[in-house]
C-alpha positions, 0 to 999 in steps of 0.5 A: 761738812756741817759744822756740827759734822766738824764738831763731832769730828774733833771730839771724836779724836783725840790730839795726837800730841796727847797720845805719843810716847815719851822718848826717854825719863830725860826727854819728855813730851810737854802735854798740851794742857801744861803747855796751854797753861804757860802760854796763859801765864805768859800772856796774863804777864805780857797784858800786865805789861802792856796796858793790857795788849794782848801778845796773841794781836801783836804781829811783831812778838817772836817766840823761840822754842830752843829745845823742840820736840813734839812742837807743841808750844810752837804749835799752840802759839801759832793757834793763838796768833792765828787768831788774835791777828785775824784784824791786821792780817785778815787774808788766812792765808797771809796770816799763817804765813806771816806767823810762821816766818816771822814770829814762830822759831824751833831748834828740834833736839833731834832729827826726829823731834825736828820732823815732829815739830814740823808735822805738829807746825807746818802740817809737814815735816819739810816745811817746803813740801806740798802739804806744807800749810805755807809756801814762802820757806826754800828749804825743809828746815823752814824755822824749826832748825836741826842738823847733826852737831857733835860733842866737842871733847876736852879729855872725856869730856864735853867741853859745853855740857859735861857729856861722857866721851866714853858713852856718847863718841858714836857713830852717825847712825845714833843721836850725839845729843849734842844740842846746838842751843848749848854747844858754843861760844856765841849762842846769838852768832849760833842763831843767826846762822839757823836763821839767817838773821842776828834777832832778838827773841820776844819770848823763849818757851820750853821743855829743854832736856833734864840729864845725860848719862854720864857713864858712871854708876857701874854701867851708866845709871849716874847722869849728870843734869843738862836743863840749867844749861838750857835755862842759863843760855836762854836767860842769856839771850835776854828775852822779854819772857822766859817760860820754862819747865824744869825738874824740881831738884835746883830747888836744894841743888845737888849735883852740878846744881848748887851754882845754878840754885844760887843763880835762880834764887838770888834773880829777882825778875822771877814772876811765878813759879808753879810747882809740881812735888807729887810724882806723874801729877803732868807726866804720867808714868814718868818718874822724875823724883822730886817733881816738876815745876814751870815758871815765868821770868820777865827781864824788866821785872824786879820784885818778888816771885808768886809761888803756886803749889798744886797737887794733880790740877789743884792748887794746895794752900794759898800761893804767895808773892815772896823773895825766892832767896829767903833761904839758901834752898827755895822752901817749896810750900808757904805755909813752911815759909812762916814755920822756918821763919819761926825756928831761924830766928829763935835766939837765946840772949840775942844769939842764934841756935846752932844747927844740925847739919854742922855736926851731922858727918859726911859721905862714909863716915868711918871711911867705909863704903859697903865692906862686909865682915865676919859674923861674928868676932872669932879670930879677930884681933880688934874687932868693931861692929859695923853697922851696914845695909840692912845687916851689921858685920864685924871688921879689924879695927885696923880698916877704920881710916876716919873717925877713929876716936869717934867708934868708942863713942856713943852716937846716932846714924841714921841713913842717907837714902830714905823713901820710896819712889813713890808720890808721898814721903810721909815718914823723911827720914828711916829709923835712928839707930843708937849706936854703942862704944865699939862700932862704926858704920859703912856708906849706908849711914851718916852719924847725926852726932856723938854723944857724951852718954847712953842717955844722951844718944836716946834723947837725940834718937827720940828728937830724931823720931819727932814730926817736928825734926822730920818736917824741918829736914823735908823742906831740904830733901827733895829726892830719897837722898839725903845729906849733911846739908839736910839737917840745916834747919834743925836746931841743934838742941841740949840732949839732957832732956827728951824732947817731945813735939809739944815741948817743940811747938811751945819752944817756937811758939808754933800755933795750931794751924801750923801744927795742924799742916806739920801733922798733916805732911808727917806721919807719927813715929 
């Protein structure tokens, strides 16, 4: 075949890795563009590092890839290595060889994806079989390790990863997903046994699930998050580098996230961190609310971290070097840092404005989750008009059990789950409703505040329509939902007087280009 042959060949096929479908919204395929570009981060880091060595000549680095599927990452780095080592290891041959049983490692998260990553590494999925581009392994795992592993209960529970026993005791002819890279004590002692060695991994590089379903949600839609485990023990091991993509939602935390949010922000060996907000911008199709971001940790690094935002391939603002820890929540664009900082440090005679969320009440608020009541008030004896999903009822006072002294109040609710599921939010929070004496809400609302007169639940209604106020609470909300924490960063202001955005932007001294990035994110009211 002549070369031009070859090339026509090539560009007439697509990479298959390109082409297969995902396993689940929870269980991705990485594309092997994104992969490419954190293997090129990985190395601009490694060469800063290193007087500027290349990782791809050096025969001794090892790479582990805890969570493999389609092998894409181990893959792409035995194409590099195959390459940079053409100098010392210039027989072909010896070269694969010595890549593939000395420096490129796999943990397969299924029987499937084992077989797949070894199709995509050793061009066979035994590792010993005759089509096997190399001929050194005994047995079909080679260095892409899987066997079945089960859940260790504790209750209903996994005792390693929080797994419903109800929705994952089954039998053997389904996956337990009960990942080995997770599922001990001793992770190193775990490795050793795959591998038949105690070693130290150079570089740990991957896509590890996002969530298992938990059994909750009245047939199984509630799930619990499973990526921070992987991240957790990964960093564990102490590698040079880590490279991993993960969903986005750590950012603010969330359920079983705070711990691990805290953990992340306060790690000051985070070299870079690229963020994906829009939804299917790198997993077409896929929806994974809050978007994706992959990021680059060096365990001798301690500094601050450069954050890039991009939306679809390009890059959106200027990314900046800065601690990740500023605020309890990582603020995902720059240009917001500098806006946040302005408002947090506005004082008045020295002391610091309260803030929103520490009025604004919690989850069902008066006590009630969706009740629905009559029409109307006949035949009640103390009636109170509850406000619910997208209709209002009317209940006996009696089934009030929180907040009762605030129902004869006036106050603003607004509601807890706004947004679509589409790529822009551009309105954050849903209409407020100013709420009279003699009314309450279900589950579907949180009240913002009670207010002492009509005049002031307007005021606080209109403050809530500003781009100002809906911006702040941006840089908190992450997915549709929204909490009490949501409302941390906005001030909590005087109500005698209607608020605009101008008198907003003049109070924090909010210039023009930043104003201009405000309006440009939040739609009018």
């Amino acid at each position: 075949m002549t070369d031009q042959a070859a090339f026509s060949l090539r560009g007439r096929n697509p990479d298959v890795l390109t082409c297969i479908a995902n396993l689940s919204n929870d269980e991705v395929f990485t594309p092997p563009e994104l992969a490419n570009r954190m293997l090129d981060t990985l190395a601009g880091a490694w060469a800063n590092a290193h007087e500027g060595a290349s990782i791809w000549e050096d025969p001794s680095v090892r790479f582990l890839d805890p969570c493999a599927k389609s092998g894409v990452f181990l893959r792409e780095v035995t194409s590099r290595l195959t390459q940079g080592l053409a100098t010392k290891i210039p027989d072909l041959e010896k070269r694969v060889d010595h890549i593939l049983t000395k420096q490129v490692f796999g943990i397969g998260i299924t029987h499937l994806t084992g077989l797949l990553s070894r199709r995509s590494v050793y061009c066979s999925k035994q590792a010993n079989g005759k089509h096997s581009i190399t001929k050194s392994f005994s047995d079909e795992n080679g260095n892409i390790w899987f066997e079945r592993i089960e859940h260790t209960w504790v209750g209903d529970r996994c005792k390693y990863c929080g797994a419903s026993k109800q929705v994952l005791d089954r039998g053997e002819d389904l996956d337990t997903h009960a990942y080995a890279f997770i599922h001990t004590e001793d992770t190193r002692t775990r490795i050793a046994e795959m591998f038949g060695e105690d070693m130290q991994f150079d570089v740990v590089i991957g896509n590890p699930p996002y969530q298992l379903g938990d059994g909750g949600g009245g047939g199984g839609a509630s799930s619990t998050p499973i990526y921070n485990l992987f991240v957790e023990t990964a960093l564990s091991l102490e590698p040079r580098f880590a490279v991993m993509i993960t969903p986005s939602r750590w950012f603010s935390g969330g359920k079983g996230l705070d711990q691990f949010r805290d953990r992340m922000l306060r790690d000051n060996r985070f070299i870079k961190l690229v963020d994906y907000p829009q939804l299917y911008d790198v997993f077409p199709g896929v929806k994974i609310r809050g978007g994706i971001s992959y990021w680059l940790w060096g365990r001798e690094h301690d500094g601050g971290c450069e954050v890039t935002t991009m939306i679809g391939n390009e890059v959106v603002g200027e990314p900046a070097v800065r601690k990740l820890d500023a605020y309890d929540v990582l603020v995902r664009r720059n240009e917001a840092v500098c806006i946040l900082d302005k408002v947090t440090k506005y004082r008045i005679n020295g002391i610091p404005e309260p803030n929103l969320g520490d009025v604004v009440s919690a989850r069902k608020p008066f006590g009630l989750t969706n009740q629905r009541g009559k029409s109307t008030k006949a035949g009640l004896q103390a009636p109170v008009l509850v406000y619910g999903n997208q209709q209002t009822s009317y209940l006996e006072r009696s089934m009030i059990t929180n907040n009762i002294q605030w129902i004869d109040k006036w106050k603003v609710l607004l509601v807890k789950a706004h947004g679509t599921s589409g790529r822009d939010d551009v309105t954050i929070l849903g209409e407020p409703v100013v709420a009279e004496p003699g009314t309450a809400c279900t589950e579907t609302y949180l009240v913002i505040n009670v207010c002492s007169s009509e005049s002031d639940a307007n005021n606080l209604a209109a403050y809530m329509r500003t781009r100002f106020v809906r911006f702040l609470v941006s840089l908190r909300k992450i997915t549709q939902n929204i909490t009490r924490d949501s409302y941390k960063f906005v001030p909590l202001l005087p109500l005698d007087c209607l608020w605009s955005d101008e008198d907003l932007y003049k109070r924090y001294g909010i210039n023009s280009e930043q104003i201009e990035f405000i309006e440009s994110r939040i739609a009018p009211r």
